[in-house]
C-alpha positions in Angstrom: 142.2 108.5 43.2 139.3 107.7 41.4 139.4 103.9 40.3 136.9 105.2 37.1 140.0 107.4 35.9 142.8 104.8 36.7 144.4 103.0 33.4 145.1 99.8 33.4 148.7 98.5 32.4 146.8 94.9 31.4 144.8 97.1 28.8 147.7 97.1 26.0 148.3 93.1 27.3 144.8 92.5 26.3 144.5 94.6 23.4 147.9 92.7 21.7 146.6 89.3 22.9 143.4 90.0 21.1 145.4 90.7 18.0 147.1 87.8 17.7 144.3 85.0 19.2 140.5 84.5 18.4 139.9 83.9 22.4 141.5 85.4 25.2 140.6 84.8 28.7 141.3 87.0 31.4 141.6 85.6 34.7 141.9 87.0 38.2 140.1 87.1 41.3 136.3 87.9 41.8 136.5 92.1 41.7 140.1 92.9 40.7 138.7 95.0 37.5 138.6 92.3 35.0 134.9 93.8 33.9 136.2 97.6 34.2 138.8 96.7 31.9 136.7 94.6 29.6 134.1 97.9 29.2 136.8 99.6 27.8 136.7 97.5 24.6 132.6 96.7 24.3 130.2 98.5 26.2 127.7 96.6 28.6 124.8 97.6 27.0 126.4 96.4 23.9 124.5 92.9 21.9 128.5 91.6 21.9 128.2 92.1 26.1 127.2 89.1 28.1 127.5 88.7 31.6 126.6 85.7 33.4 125.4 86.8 36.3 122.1 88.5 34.6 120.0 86.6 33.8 119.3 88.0 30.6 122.7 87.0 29.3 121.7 83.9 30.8 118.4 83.4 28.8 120.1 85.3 25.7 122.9 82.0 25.6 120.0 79.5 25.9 121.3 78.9 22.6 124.6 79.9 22.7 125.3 78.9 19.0 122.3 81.2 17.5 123.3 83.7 20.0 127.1 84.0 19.6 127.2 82.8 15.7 126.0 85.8 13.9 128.1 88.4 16.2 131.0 90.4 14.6 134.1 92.1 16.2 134.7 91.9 19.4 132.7 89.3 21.8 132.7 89.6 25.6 131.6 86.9 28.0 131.8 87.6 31.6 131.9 85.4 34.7 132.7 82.4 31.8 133.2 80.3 35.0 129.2 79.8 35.2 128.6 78.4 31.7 131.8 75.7 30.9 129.8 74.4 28.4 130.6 77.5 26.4 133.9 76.6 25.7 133.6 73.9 22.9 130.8 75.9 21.0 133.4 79.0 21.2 136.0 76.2 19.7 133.8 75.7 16.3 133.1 80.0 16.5 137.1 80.3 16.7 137.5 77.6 13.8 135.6 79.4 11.0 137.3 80.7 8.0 137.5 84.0 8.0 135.5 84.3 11.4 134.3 87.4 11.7 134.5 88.1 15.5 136.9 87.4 18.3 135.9 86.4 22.0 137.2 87.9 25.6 136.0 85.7 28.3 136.5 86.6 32.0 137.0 84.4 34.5 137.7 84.1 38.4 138.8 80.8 38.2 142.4 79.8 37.0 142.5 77.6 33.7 143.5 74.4 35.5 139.9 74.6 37.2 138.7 75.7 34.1 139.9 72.5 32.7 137.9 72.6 29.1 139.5 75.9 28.5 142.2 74.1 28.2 141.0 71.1 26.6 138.3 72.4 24.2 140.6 75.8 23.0 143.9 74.4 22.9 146.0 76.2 20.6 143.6 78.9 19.9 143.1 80.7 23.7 145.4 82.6 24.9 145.3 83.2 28.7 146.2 86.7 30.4 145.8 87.1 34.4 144.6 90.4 36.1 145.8 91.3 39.2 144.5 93.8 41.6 145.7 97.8 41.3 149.6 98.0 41.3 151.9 100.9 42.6 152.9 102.0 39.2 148.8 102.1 38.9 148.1 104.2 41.1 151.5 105.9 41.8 154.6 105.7 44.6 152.5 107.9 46.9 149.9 105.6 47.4 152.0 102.9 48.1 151.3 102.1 52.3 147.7 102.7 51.6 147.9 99.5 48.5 149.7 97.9 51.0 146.9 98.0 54.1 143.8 98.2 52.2 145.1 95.7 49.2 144.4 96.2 45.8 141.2 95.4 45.2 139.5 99.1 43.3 136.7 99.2 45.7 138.7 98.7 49.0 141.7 100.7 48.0 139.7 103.5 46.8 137.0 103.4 49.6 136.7 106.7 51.4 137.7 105.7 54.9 140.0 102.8 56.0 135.8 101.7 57.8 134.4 101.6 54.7 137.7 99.5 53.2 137.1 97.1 56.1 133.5 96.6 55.8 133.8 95.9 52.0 136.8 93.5 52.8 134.8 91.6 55.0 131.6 91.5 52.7 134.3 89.7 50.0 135.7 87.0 52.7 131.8 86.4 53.2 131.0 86.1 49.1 133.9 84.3 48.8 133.5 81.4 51.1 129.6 81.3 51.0 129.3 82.1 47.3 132.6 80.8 45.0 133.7 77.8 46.8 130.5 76.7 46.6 130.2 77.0 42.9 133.2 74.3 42.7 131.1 71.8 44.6 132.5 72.1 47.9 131.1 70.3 50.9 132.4 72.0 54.5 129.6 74.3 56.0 130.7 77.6 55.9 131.2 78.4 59.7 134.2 75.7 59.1 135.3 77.3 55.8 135.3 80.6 57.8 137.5 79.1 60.6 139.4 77.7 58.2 140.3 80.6 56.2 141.3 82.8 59.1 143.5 80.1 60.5 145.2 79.9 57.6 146.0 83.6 57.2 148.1 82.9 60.3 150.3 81.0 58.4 151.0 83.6 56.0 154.7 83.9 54.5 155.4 80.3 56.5 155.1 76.5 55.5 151.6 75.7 56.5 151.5 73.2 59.6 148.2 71.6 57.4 148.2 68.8 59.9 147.6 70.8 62.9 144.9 73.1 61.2 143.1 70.1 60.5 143.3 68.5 63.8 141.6 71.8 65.4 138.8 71.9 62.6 138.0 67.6 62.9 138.3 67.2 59.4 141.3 65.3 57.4 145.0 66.8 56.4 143.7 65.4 52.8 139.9 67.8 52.9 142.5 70.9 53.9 145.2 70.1 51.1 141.7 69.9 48.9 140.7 73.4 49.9 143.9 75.2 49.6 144.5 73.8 46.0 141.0 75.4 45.2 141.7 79.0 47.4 144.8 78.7 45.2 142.5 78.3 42.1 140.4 81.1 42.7 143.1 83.7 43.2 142.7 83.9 47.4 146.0 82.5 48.0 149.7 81.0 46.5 151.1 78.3 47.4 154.6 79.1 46.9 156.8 75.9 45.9 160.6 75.3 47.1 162.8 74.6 44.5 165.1 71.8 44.8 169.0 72.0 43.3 171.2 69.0 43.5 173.3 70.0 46.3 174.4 67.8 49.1 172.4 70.0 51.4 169.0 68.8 53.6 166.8 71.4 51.5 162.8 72.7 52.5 160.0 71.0 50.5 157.2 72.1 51.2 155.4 75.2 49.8 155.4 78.7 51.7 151.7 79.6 51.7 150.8 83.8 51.0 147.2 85.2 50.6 147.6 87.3 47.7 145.7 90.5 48.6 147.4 92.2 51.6 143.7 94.0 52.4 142.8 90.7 52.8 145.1 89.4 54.7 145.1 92.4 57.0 141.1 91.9 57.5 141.8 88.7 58.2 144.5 89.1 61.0 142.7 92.0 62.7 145.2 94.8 61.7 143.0 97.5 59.9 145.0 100.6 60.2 148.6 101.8 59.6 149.0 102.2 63.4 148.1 98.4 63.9 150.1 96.6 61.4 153.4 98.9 61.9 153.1 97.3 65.7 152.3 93.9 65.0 154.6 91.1 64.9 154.0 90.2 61.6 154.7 93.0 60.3 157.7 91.6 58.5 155.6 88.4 56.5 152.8 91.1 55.5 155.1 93.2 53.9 156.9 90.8 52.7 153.8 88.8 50.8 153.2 92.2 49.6 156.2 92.7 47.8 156.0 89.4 46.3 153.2 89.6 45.1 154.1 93.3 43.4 157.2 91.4 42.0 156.0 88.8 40.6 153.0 90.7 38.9 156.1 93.1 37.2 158.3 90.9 36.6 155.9 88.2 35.1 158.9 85.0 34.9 158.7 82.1 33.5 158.6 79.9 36.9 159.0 81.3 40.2 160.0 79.2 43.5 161.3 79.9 47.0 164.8 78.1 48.5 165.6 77.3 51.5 167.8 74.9 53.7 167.6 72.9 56.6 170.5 75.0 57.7 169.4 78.4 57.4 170.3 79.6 54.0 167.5 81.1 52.1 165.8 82.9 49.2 162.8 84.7 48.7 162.5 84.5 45.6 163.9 82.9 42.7 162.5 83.5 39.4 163.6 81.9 35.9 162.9 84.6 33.0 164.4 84.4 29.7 166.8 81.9 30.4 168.1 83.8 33.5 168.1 83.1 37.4 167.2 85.9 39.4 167.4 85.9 43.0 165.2 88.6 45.3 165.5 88.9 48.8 162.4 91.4 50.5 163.6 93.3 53.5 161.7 95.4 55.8 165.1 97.3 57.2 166.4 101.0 56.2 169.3 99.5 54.7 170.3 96.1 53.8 173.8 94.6 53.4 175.5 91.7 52.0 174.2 88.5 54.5 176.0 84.9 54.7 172.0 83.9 53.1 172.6 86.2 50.3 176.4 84.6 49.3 175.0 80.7 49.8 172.0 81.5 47.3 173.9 83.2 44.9 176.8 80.3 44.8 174.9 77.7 45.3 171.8 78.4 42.5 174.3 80.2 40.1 172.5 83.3 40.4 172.8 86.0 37.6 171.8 88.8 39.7 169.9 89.2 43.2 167.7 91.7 44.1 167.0 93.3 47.8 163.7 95.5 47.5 163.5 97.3 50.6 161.2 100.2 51.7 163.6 103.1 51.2 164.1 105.7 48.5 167.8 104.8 46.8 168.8 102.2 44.5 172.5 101.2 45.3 174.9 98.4 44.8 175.4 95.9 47.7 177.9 94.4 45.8 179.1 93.3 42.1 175.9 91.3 41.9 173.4 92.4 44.4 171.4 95.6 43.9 169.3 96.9 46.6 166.2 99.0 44.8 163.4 100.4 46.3 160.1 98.3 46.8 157.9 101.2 44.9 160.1 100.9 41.8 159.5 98.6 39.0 161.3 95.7 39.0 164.0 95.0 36.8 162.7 92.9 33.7 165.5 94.5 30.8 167.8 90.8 30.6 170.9 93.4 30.5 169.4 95.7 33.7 172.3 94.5 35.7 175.1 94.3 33.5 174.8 97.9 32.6 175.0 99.4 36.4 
């Protein structure tokens, strides 16, 4: 694979986004491919090219409205998150008549940290989020090495599982020394550090917050605070419960995933195949994987977990175009109908469930569960089911 050669499926995304709105802001986390994609419409050495993190760009938007005001067609911003005070100065750009250029900025921080995004732009940004490589990316083949080394271009396509690792480890480093930082954080970083790893512990489980911050000496409150901003800058999801009025005792409290298995897998100590396949949680890695694949296909409307105090659960359940859709993520050669399965799809009126599952054949589990392949793409066509 060379990650050069690799086309984006965002690039289209962008492209019809940029059609329609005079900003667009593509989001994702620090080194998912955001400025690889972004070359493909201006070039860096381009006048309409700024990045942030030169300091040329810098001293070029000392002015940002004689910089940015006499530029035509497309305008590129980069690492927007550095310069906020862009944001209303792009609102009077936007608001010309006739304006003669239109503005992608990137970001590695989500718009609710990017609060005057959303407050300066509103109704004229349009917001589009980049994830890292996906399987239909970089094809089915390649699938258990996305799942060890994540998605991230550079550790994915590294030559050696070493040099994946090393790189890995350099962006935990960046990431708690560097970007928390930025958003005014105040735990020294051996904490942050200790912090971060104990939560990858937690991964695919409700997060036991209290403990964590009894073994770190800080308050539940100061952890709650640094999840919500890992969440923010793309490190992990918190994954909410959704409640139904049932006359069942039901979870409330989010599942907690780090997004990036490579990560995750750095994090955990389980750097090769041979590792992982014989560690215990195997089953949670794969199964944040998945997820994460899922929801980056499938793109719903909301997206929650469910579960009960009795046992019945659901891995997913996502709202998209009016429907529910149920997915259950299974690390077994060939998954049946469960009691689980029959309580979700009764009890949350269920269109359709999914089981994605590491083999190679799609096949019906019954009228209304399919059981497809993890590699495939998930089923977004609103009559997918109905027609098998």
């Amino acid at each position: 694979m060379d990650g050069e050669l690799i086309p984006r499926a965002a690039a289209p995304v962008v492209e019809a986004a940029l059609g329609r709105s005079p900003v667009v802001a593509l989001i994702g986390a620090r080194q998912c491919g955001k400025t690889t994609l972004a070359r493909q419409f201006v070039a860096a050495d381009s006048p309409n090219y700024f990045d942030l993190e030169d300091p040329v760009s810098l001293a070029r938007l000392d002015e940002p409205m004689t910089a940015l005001g006499p530029l035509a067609g497309l305008v590129v911003i980069d690492e927007v998150q550095r310069r906020p005070d862009l944001f209303p100065v792009l609102r009077v750009l936007a608001d010309r008549e006739r304006s003669p250029a239109r503005f992608l900025v990137l970001g590695s921080a989500s718009p609710d940290l990017l609060r005057q995004s959303a407050e300066s732009l509103a109704g004229r940004i349009e917001h589009l989020e980049l994830t890292g490589l996906q399987v239909a990316e970089v094809g089915a083949e390649h699938l258990d090495a996305l799942w060890l080394r994540g998605g991230f271009p550079r550790s994915l396509l590294a030559d050696s599982d070493e040099d994946s690792l090393i790189w890995r480890k350099s962006y935990i480093q960046s990431f708690v020394e560097r970007d928390l930082p930025q958003f005014g954080t105040g735990l020294p970083a051996p904490t942050i550090h200790r912090l971060v790893h104990m939560l990858a512990h937690f991964h695919g489980q409700i997060a036991n917050l209290q403990a964590v911050a009894t073994a770190l000496g800080i308050s539940e409150t100061t952890v709650r605070r640094y999840l919500d901003l890992m969440e923010h800058l793309f490190l992990i999801r918190q994954l909410r419960p959704w409640h139904e009025n049932l006359r069942k005792r039901q979870v409330k409290r989010p599942k907690l995933y780090f997004r990036d298995p490579g990560l995750l897998h750095h994090l955990i100590a389980k750097n090769t195949m041979d590792e992982l396949l014989t560690d215990p949680r195997l089953g949670a890695s794969w199964e944040g994987f998945v997820l994460e694949k899922t929801l980056a296909e499938a793109r719903p409307d909301q997206a929650y977990f469910w579960a009960t105090h009795a046992g019945a659960e659901l891995d997913l359940l996502l709202f998209s175009q009016g429907r529910r859709i149920g997915v259950e993520i299974k690390r077994i050669d060939a998954p049946r109908r469960t009691p689980s399965m029959a309580t979700a799809l009764r009890d949350l009126s269920l269109d359709a469930l999914y089981v994605l599952y590491p083999g190679n054949l799609r096949y019906q589990i019954s009228e209304q569960i399919t059981a497809i392949p993890a590699a495939e793409p998930f089923p977004t066509d609103t009559t997918a089911h109905s027609a098998r």
